[in-house]
C-alpha positions as CSV (number, residue, x, y, z in Angstrom):
1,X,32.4,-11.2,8.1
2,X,30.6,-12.9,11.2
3,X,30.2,-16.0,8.9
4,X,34.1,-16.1,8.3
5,X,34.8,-15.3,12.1
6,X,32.7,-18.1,13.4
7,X,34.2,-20.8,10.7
8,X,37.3,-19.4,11.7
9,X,37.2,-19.8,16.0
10,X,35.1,-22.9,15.4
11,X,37.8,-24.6,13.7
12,X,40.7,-23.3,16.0
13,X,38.5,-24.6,18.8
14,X,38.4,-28.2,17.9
15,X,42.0,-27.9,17.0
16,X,43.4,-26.6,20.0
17,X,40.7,-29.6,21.6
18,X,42.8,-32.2,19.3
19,X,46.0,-30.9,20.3
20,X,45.4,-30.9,24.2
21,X,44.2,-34.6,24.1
22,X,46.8,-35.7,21.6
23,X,49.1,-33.8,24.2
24,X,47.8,-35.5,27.6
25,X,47.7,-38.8,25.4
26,X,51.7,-38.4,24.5
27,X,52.0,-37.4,27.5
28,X,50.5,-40.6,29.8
29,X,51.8,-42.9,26.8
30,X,55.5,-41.2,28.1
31,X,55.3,-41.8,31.5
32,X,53.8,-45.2,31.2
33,X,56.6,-45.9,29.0
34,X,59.0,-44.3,31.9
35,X,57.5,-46.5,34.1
36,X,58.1,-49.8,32.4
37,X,61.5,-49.0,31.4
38,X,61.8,-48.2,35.8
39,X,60.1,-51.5,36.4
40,X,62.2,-53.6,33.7
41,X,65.5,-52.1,35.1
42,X,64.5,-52.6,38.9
43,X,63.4,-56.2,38.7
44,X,66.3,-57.0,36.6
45,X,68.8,-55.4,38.6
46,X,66.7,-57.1,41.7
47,X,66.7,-60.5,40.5
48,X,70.3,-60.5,39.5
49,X,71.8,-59.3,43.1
50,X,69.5,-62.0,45.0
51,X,70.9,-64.8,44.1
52,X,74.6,-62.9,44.4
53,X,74.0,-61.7,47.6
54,X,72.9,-65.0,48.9
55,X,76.1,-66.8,47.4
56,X,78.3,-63.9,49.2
57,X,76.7,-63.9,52.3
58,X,77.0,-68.2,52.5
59,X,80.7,-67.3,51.5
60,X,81.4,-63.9,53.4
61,X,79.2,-63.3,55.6
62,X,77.2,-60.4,56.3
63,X,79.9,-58.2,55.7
64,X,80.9,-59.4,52.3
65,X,77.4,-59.1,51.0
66,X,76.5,-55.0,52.3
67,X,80.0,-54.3,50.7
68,X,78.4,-56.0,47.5
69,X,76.0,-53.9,48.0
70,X,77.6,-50.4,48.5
71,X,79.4,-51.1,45.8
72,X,76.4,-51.3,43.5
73,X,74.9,-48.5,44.7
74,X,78.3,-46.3,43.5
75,X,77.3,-48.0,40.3
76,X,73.4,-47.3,40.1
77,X,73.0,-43.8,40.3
78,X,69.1,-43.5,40.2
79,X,68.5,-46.8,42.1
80,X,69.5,-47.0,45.8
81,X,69.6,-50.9,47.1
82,X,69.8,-51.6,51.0
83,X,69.5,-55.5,52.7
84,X,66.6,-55.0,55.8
85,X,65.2,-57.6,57.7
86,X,61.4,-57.8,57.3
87,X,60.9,-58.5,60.6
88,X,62.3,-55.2,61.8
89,X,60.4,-51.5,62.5
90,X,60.8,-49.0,59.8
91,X,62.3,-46.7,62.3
92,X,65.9,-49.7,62.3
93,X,68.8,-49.2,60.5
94,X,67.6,-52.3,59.1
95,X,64.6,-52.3,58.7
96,X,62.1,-52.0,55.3
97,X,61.0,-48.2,54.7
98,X,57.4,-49.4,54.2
99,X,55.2,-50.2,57.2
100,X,54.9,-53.8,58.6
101,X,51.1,-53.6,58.0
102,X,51.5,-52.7,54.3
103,X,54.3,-55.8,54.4
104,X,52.5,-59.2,53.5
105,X,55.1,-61.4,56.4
106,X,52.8,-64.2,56.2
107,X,54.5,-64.8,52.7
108,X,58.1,-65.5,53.0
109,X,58.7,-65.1,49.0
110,X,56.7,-62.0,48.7
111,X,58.3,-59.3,46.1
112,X,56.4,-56.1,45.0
113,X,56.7,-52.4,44.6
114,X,55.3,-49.7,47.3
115,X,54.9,-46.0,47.4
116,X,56.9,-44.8,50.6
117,X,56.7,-42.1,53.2
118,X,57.5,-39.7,50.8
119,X,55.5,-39.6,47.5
120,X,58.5,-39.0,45.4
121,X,60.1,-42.8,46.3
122,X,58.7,-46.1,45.2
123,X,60.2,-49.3,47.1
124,X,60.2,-52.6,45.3
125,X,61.4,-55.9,47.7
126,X,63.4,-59.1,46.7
127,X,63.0,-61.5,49.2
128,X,66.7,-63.5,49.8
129,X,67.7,-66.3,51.6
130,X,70.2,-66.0,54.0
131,X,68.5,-66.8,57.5
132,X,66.5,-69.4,58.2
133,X,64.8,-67.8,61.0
134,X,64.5,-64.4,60.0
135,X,62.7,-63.0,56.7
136,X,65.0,-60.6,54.8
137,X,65.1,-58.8,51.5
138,X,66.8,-56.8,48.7
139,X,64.9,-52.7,49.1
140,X,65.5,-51.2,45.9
141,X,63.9,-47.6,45.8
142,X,63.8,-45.2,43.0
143,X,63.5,-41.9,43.1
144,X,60.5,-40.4,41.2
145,X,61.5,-36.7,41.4
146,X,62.9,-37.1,38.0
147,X,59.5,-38.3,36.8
148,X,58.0,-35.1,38.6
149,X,60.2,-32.9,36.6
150,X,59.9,-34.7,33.2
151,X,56.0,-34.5,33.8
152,X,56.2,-30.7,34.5
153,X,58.8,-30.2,31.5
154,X,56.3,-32.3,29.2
155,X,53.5,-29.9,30.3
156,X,55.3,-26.4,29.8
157,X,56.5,-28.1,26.0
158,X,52.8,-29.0,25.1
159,X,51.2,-25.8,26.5
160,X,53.8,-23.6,24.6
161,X,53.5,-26.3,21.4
162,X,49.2,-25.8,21.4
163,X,49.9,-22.0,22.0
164,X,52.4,-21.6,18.8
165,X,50.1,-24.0,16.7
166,X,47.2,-21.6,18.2
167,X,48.7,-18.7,17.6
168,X,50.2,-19.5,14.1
169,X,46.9,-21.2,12.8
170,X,44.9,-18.2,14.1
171,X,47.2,-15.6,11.8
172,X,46.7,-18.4,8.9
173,X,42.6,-19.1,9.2
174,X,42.2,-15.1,9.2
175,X,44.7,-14.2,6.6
176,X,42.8,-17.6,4.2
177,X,39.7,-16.5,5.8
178,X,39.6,-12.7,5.4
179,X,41.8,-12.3,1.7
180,X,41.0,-15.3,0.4
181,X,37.0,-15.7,1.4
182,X,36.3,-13.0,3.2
183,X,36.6,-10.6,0.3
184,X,35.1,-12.6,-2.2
185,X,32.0,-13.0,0.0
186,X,31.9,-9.1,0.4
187,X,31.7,-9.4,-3.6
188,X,29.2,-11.8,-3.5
189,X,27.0,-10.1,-0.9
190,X,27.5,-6.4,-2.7
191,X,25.9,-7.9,-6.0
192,X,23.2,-9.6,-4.5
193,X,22.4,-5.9,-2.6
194,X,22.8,-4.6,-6.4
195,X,20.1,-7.2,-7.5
196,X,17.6,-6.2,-4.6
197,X,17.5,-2.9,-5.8
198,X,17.1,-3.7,-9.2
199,X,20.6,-3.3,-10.7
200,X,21.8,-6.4,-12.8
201,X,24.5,-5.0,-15.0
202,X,28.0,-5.0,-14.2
203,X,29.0,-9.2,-13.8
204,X,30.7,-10.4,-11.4
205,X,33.8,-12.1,-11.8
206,X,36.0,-13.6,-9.4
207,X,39.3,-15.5,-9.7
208,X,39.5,-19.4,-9.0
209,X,37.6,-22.3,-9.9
210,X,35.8,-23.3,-7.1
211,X,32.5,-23.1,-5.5
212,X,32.6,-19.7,-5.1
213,X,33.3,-18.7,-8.5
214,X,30.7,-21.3,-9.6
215,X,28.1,-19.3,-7.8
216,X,29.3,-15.8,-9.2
217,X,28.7,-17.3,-12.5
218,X,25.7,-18.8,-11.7
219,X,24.3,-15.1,-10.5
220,X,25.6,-13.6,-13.1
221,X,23.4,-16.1,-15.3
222,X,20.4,-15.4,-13.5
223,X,20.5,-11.7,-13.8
224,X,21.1,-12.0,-17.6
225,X,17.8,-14.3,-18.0
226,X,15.9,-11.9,-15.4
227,X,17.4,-8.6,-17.8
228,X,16.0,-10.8,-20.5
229,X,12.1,-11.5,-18.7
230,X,12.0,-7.9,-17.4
231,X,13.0,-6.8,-21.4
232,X,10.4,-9.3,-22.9
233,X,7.8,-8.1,-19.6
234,X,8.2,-4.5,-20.9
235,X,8.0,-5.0,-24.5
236,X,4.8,-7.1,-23.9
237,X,3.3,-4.2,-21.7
238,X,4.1,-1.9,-24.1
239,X,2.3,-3.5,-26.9
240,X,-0.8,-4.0,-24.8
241,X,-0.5,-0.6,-23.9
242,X,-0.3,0.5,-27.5
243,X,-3.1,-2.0,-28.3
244,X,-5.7,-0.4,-25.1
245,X,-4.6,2.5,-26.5
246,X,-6.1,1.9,-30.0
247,X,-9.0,0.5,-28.5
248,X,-10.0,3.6,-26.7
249,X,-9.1,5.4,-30.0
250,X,-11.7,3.2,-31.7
251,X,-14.2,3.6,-29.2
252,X,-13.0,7.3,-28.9
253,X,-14.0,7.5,-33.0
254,X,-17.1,5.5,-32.6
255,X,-18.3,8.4,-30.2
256,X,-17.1,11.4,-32.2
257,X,-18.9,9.3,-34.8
258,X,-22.5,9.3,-33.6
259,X,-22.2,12.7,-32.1
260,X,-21.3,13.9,-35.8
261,X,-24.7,12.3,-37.1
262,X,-26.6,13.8,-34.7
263,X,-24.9,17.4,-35.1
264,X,-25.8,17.1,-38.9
265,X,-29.0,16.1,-38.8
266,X,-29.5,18.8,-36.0
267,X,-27.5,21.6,-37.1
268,X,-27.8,21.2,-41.0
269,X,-31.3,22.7,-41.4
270,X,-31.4,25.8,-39.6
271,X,-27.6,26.3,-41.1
272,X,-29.2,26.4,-44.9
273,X,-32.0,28.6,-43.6
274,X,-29.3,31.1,-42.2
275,X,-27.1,30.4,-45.1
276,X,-30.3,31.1,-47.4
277,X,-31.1,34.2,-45.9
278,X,-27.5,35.2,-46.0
279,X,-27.7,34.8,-49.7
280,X,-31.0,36.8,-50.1
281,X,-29.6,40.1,-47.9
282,X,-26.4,40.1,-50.3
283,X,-29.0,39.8,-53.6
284,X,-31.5,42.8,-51.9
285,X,-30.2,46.1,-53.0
286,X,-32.4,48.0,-50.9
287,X,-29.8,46.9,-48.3
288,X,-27.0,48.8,-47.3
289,X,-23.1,48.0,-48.5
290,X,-22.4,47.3,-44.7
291,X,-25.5,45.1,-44.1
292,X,-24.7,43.3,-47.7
293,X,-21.0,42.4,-47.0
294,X,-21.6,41.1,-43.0
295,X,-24.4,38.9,-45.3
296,X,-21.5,37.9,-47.1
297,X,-19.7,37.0,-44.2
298,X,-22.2,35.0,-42.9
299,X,-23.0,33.1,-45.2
300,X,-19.3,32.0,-45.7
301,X,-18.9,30.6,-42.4
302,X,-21.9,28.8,-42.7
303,X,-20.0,27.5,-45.6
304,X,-17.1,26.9,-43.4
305,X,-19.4,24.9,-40.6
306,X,-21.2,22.6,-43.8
307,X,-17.9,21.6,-44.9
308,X,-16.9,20.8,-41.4
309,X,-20.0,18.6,-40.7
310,X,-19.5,17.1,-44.6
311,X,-16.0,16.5,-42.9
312,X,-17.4,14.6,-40.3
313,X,-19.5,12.7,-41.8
314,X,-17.0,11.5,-44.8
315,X,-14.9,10.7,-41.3
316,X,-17.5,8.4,-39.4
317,X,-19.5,6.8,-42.3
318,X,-19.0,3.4,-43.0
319,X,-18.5,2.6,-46.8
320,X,-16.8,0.2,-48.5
321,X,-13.9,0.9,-50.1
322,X,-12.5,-0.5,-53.5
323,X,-8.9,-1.4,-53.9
324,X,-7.1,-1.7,-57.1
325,X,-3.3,-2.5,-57.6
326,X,-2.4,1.3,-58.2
327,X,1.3,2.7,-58.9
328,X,1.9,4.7,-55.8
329,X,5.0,6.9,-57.6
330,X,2.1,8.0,-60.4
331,X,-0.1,9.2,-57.5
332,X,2.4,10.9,-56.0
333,X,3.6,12.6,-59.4
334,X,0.0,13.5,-59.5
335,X,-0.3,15.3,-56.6
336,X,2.7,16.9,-56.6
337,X,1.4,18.7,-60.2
338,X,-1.5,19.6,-58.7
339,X,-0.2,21.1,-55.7
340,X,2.8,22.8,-57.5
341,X,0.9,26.2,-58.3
342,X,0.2,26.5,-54.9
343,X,3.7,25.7,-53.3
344,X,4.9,28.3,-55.6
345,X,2.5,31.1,-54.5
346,X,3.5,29.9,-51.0
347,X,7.1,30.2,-52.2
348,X,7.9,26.8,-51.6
349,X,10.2,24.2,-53.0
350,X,9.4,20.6,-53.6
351,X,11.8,18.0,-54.0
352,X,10.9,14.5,-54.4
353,X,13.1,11.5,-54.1
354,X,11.7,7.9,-55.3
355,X,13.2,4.4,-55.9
356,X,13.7,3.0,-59.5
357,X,11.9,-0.2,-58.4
358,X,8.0,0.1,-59.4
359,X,5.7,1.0,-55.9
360,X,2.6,-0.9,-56.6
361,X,0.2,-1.7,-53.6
362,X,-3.8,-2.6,-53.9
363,X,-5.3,1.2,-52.6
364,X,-8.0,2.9,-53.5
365,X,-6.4,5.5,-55.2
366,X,-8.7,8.7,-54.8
367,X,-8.2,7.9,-51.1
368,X,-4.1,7.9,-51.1
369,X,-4.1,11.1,-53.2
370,X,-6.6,12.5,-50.8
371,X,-4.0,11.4,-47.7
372,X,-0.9,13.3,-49.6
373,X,-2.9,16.1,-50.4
374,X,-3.9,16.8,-47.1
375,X,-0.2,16.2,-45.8
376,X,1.4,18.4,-48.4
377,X,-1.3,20.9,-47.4
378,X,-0.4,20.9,-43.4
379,X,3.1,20.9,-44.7
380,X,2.4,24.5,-46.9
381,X,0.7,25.8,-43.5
382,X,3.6,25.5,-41.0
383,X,5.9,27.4,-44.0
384,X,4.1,30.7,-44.3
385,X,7.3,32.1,-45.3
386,X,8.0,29.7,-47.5
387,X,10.4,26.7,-47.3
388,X,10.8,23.0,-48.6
389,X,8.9,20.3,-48.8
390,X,10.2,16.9,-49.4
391,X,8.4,14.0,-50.7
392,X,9.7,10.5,-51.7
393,X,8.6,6.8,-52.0
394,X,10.8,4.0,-51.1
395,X,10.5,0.0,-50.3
396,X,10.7,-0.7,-46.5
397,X,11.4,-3.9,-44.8
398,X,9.7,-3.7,-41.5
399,X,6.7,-4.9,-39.3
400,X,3.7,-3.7,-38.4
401,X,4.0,-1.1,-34.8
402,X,2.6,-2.6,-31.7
403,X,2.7,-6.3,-33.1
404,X,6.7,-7.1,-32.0
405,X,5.9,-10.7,-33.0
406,X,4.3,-10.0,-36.5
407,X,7.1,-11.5,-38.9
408,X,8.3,-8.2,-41.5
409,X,6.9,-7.8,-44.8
410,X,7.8,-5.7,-47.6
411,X,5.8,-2.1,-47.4
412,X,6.0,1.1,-49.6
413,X,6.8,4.3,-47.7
414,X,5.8,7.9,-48.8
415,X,6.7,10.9,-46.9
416,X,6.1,14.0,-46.8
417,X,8.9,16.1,-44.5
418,X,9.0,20.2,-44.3
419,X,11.7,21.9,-42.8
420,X,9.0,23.9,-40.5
421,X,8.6,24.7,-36.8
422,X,7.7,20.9,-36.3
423,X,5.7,19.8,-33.3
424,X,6.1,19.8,-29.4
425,X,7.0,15.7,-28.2
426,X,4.1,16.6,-25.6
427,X,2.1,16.9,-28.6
428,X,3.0,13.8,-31.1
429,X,0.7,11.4,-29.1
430,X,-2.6,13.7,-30.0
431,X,-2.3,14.7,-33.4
432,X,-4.6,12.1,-34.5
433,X,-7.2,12.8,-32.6
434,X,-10.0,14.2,-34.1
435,X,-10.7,17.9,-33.2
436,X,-6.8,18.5,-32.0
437,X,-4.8,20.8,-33.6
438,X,-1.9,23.2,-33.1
439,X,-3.0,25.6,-35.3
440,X,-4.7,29.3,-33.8
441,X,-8.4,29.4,-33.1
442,X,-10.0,29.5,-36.8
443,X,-7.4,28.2,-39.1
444,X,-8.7,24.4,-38.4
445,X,-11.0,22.1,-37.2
446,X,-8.7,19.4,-36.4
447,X,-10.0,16.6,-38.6
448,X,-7.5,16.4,-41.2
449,X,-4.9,13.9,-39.5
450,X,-7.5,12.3,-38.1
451,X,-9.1,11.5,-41.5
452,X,-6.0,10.6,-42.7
453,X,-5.0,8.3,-40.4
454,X,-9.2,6.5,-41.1
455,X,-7.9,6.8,-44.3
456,X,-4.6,4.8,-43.8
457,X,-6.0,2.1,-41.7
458,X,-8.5,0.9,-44.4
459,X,-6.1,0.7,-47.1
460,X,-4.1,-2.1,-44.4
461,X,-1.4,0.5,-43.7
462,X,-0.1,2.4,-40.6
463,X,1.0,6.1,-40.5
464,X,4.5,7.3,-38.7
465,X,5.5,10.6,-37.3
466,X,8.7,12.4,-36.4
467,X,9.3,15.6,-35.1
468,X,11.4,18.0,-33.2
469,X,11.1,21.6,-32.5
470,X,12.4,24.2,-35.0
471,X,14.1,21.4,-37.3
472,X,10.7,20.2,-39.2
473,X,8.6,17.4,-39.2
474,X,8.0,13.8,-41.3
475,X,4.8,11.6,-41.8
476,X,5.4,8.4,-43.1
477,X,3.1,6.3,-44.9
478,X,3.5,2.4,-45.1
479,X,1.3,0.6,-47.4
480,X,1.4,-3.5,-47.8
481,X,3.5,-4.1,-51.4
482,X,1.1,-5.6,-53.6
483,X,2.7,-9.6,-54.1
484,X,2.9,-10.5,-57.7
């Protein structure tokens, strides 16, 4: 509120400067006007008892003209008149109240006005002609006491006046100031805290039309657009992110990719001479029944390892892939036939769920029954104790993820969704990598999502997962319809 105080005392200031010098103006403008009026009445009174005095003193005497004159003094109550001879000492009965030196005598007609002895008098002289040989005059003194008075009165009035106006305007600028500015600048200066620490909800909105309420509107536009940039900032970060990230997964592929050639070319020899030998000590019957069956053993998890290195080879060689328009809901009718005897040794249920609309998309085929297969088959390994397994095929107007300004496109989605243990979130943004898995030490290698998601990429799709704990799991398939 220092702001509001200062406008506040500044502009009291120059009023109460305003009101003093319009007050000392009125107030000279009054007493010059006093002082004329004094003047006027003086030298009109003055001039028209000269020429009466000198008539009555040629008629009367000297006698007949003081009476005129003590008569006009019971008239005149602020004016006092008195006949002196110039040529006499102030100190005479007679004689003018101002000294001879301040008296011009060398002018016989001389008339004027003259402060006296006392500073509340002022003496103004009529020169008359009565003797020939002595200068004489009309005094006329007024006294100024009254001026004294009205000049004090006029001072108390304008003091008290400026202190009312002060004091009044003071109560008004604060109560304007504080209820009507005061706590719509407190507003103003809470949301721009707001802003600097990053909150731009909540609008402000304040009453009136003028500047004030302009500028809450025009904040309250400017957080909206910077919501807006910071929105369109994050989204872009987040599909560069998503795009780094499937640039390290490529290079992350490219990798497992070369160290899978060499661990084939290394590792597959000696593997078929231990798997040979394997085969030789379960044929030799000169060999024990224990010696025959850890043989046996042997040589099928050397099995296990060849179809693991045949895994990653299929998963890091480079082949072209042919693409036909294929019905995706007759490859999924497929698989589900051929995976049927085993669901229902597994003792579980399938259902599938499919659109009436034909699903026809330019795949390789083997490869897309290969995908479900291996999804189904996850699916069968989370439900140990049997469950259900849903499948289903269905049209999908979307967009590529990680592109936000690819324009949507028509895509075929299959699922697959069990009603298993599902996976940990901590875990979702790994399951494609290759070697990952959830399962215990044994029961995988950890390259069947990743295969699938090779898969799913070269047939100009994109995978999707959702999960939650103990309430299942659902990978989604889209796949580009094929266009007529």
């Amino acid at each position: 509120m220092k702001l509001i105080t200062r406008i506040v005392f500044s502009y009291l200031l120059l009023m109460l400067i305003i009101l003093m010098v319009d007050g000392y103006m009125s107030y000279q403008h009054r007493i010059k006007l006093y002082e004329e009026d004094m003047t006027t009445d003086i030298n009109t009174l003055g001039l028209v008892m000269k020429p009466v005095i000198e008539d009555v003193w040629q008629k009367d005497g000297e006698h007949g003209a003081l009476d005129i004159i003590n008569d006009a003094n019971l008239g005149a109550s602020d004016v006092n008149i008195r006949f002196v001879w110039l040529d006499l000492l102030p100190e005479d009965t007679l004689g003018p109240r101002i000294s001879r030196e301040k008296l011009d005598l060398a002018a016989p007609d001389y008339s004027g006005s003259f402060v006296g002895p006392k500073k509340n008098l002022v003496y103004y002289y009529f020169p008359v002609s009565v003797d020939n040989k002595r200068p004489a005059a009309l005094e006329l003194s007024a006294d100024l006491s009254y001026l004294s008075n009205y000049s004090h009165m006029a001072v108390v009035r304008i003091t008290i006046l400026t202190g009312v106006l002060f004091i009044v305007s003071l109560f008004m600028s604060f109560l304007m100031g504080h209820r009507i500015f005061g706590r719509r600048l407190d507003l103003l200066v809470g949301k721009i805290r707001r802003i600097g620490s990053g909150d731009y909800s909540e609008p402000l909105i304040l009453p009136g039309h003028d500047e004030l309420n302009r500028l809450s509107a025009g904040i309250n536009t400017m957080c909206q657009q910077i919501e807006e940039t910071m929105e369109k900032l994050r989204t872009e970060t987040e599909v560069r992110i998503a795009a780094l990230e499937q640039l390290r997964h490529k290079d992350r592929l490219k990798t497992v990719g070369r160290l899978a050639s060499g661990i084939a070319h290394e590792v597959g020899t000696p593997l078929n001479v231990i798997s040979g030998r394997a085969v030789m000590i379960t044929r030799d019957n000169s060999a024990s029944e224990v010696t025959r069956e850890n043989a046996s053993i042997i040589k099928s998890q050397c099995d296990r390892i060849a179809k693991m290195i045949r895994q990653l080879l299929d998963f890091t060689r480079q082949k072209p892939v042919e693409k036909d328009p294929v019905d995706l809901q007759q490859v999924l009718e497929q698989v589900l036939n051929l995976m049927a005897p085993l669901g229902r040794k597994q003792k579980i249920k399938f259902t599938c769920v499919s659109d009436s609309v034909p699903a026809v998309a330019k795949v390789n085929a083997e490869q897309i029954q290969q995908v479900i297969m291996n999804l189904i088959t996850n699916a069968i390994h989370v439900l140990p104790n049997g469950g259900n397994i849903e499948l289903g095929i269905h049209h999908s107007l979307t967009h590529p993820p990680g592109d936000s300004e690819a324009s949507e496109g028509q895509y075929v989605c299959i699922y697959v969704q069990d009603d298993g243990p599902g996976i940990a979130e901590e875990d979702l943004p790994n399951i494609f990598e290759p070697f990952f898995t959830t399962k215990e030490v044994g029961e995988g290698t950890g390259l069947g999502l990743s295969i699938v998601h090779g898969i799913v990429s070269e047939n100009s799709g994109w995978i999707d997962v959702e999960s939650k704990l103990d309430k299942g799991s659902r990978f989604s398939i889209y796949l580009p319809v094929e266009s007529k």
